[in-house]
LOLUMLUM-110431 format. One record per residue (C-alpha): z negated, x, y negated. Coordinates in steps of 0.05 Angstrom, whole numbers, plus 5000, padded with zeros to 4 digits. Layout:
// LOLUMLUM-110431
ZXY...
END
This chain:
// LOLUMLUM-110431
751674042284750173512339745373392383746573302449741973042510742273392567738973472641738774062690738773922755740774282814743474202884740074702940738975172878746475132858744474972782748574532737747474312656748773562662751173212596754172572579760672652541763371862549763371872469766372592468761872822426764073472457770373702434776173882481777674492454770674732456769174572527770575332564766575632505760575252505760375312575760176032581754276002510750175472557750975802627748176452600741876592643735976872587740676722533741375952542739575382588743175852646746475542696751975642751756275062711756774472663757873842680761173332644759872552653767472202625770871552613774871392682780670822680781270912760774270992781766870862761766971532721769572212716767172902732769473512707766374202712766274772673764175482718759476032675765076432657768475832616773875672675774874912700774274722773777574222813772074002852764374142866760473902929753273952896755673812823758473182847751472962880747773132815752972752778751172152825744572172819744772282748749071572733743771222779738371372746740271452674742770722687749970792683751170452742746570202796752170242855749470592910755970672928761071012866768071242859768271922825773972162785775272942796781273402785781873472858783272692864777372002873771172162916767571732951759271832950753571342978746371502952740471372993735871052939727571002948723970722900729170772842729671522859736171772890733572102953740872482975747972312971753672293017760572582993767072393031769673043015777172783036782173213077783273963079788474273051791174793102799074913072798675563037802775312970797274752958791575142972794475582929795776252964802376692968806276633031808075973070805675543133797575583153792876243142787876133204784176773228789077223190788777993174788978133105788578833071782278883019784179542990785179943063780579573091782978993143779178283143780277733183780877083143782076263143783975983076784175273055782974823001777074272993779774052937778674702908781175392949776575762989777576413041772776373100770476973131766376983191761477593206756677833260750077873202751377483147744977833110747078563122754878433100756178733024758078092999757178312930762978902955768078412987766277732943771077952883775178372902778177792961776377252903781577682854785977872904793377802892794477342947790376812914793876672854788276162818783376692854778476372908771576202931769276612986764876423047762076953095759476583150755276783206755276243261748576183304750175633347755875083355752474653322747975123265752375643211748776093163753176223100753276673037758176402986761276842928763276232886769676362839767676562763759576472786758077022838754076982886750176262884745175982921749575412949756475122948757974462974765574492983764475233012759674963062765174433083770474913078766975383121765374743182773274603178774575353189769575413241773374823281779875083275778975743311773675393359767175673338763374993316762574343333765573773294757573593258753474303229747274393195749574873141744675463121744875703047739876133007737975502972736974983033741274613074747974063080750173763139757273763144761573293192769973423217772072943239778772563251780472993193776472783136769573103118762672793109758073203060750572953053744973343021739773372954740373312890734973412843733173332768730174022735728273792667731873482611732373692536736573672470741174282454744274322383751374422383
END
């Protein structure tokens, strides 16, 4: 049995398990299950996801994240920030500006440091994805304000990929719509053949978007950083949005910027607590 170090910390509510694994005390074959032991809300530490601190040979470190139900992800807006922050302070690296290993390729991020404490972090978040095969979804060319059939029902969609893929939905009251109805039965639907994230997005003025975000083996969460991109870049392709948003989630808010295709991400990150788990 080892014992492992660990922090929780959370981005706008979107709750991660933080651990260093640079010595891989954690074995590879283990990851998916102790993710889904330590995400257990009552059970466990809970949390939305695990993330894992690695060795990088083409950047200052690596990121990978585990979801609740034991599934990896290529990419996580507000995990990446907590990552950040977590590095600064634990004194892994002092850059205020780090290169970030992920499955969905190196990000970029720039903390804004006061006082030793990492304040927010900026995430160049890269270029969307729009081609269909790379996002991945069924079918070929773009999918911008498309009909597709949820069991009889028709829904008008744009789906793209952040670096992970997400289906953006926009709706006249994002607080009435049955998210908890639509959320997995689009994120399981046939079309999306590594299933999706899904953003229903209620915009309430060019430059302001309120959002509810079924994330892919979470639910529901409080926040999604690459959904709250995802959801600016769909916004600007069927011309409801300016190319800079404040993004509303249940758990605060991210401004988002589009622009000459790449997108800017800044928001919080913040340290819970910190403990030991046995493993």
């Amino acid at each position: 049995m080892a014992e492992i170090k660990f922090w929780k910390m959370h981005g706008l509510g979107n709750d991660y398990i933080v651990i260093d694994n640079r010595d891989e005390k954690l074995n590879e074959k283990d990851l998916s299950e102790i993710a889904r032991n330590l995400c257990r809300r009552r059970f466990s530490v809970g949390a939305d996801g695990l993330l894992l601190l690695c060795n990088s040979s083409v950047a200052d470190v690596k990121m990978r994240i585990f979801n609740a139900d034991g599934s990896e992800a290529e990419m996580c807006g507000n995990g990446i920030r907590c990552l950040a922050k977590y590095c600064y302070e634990n004194n892994i690296t002092r850059k205020t500006e780090l290169k970030i290993e992920t499955l969905a390729g190196i990000k970029t991020v720039w903390l804004n440091v006061k006082d030793g404490t990492v304040k927010s972090v900026t995430v160049d978040m890269g270029s969307p994805i729009l081609e269909r095969p790379r996002i991945p979804m069924v079918g070929e060319g773009k999918c911008i304000d498309e009909e597709l059939d949820v069991e009889g029902e028709k829904i008008r969609i744009t789906s793209l990929s952040v670096g992970n893929p997400h289906c953006v939905i926009f709706v006249d009251c994002v607080d009435d719509f049955p998210v908890e109805k639509f959320g997995p039965k689009i994120e399981n639907h046939p079309i999306f053949p590594n299933r999706t994230n899904v953003e229903f997005v209620q915009i309430t003025r060019n430059n302001e978007m309120k959002i509810r975000v079924w994330e892919r083996g979470v639910g529901e969460t409080l926040a999604c950083g690459t959904g709250a991109c995802a959801s600016v870049v769909a916004a600007n392709l069927v011309g409801k949005a300016n190319s800079k948003c404040t993004v509303h989630l249940l758990g605060g808010d991210l401004i988002v910027e589009y622009k000459n295709e790449r997108i800017l991400m800044s928001g919080a990150a913040e340290k819970s607590f910190e403990g030991i788990l046995e493993i």
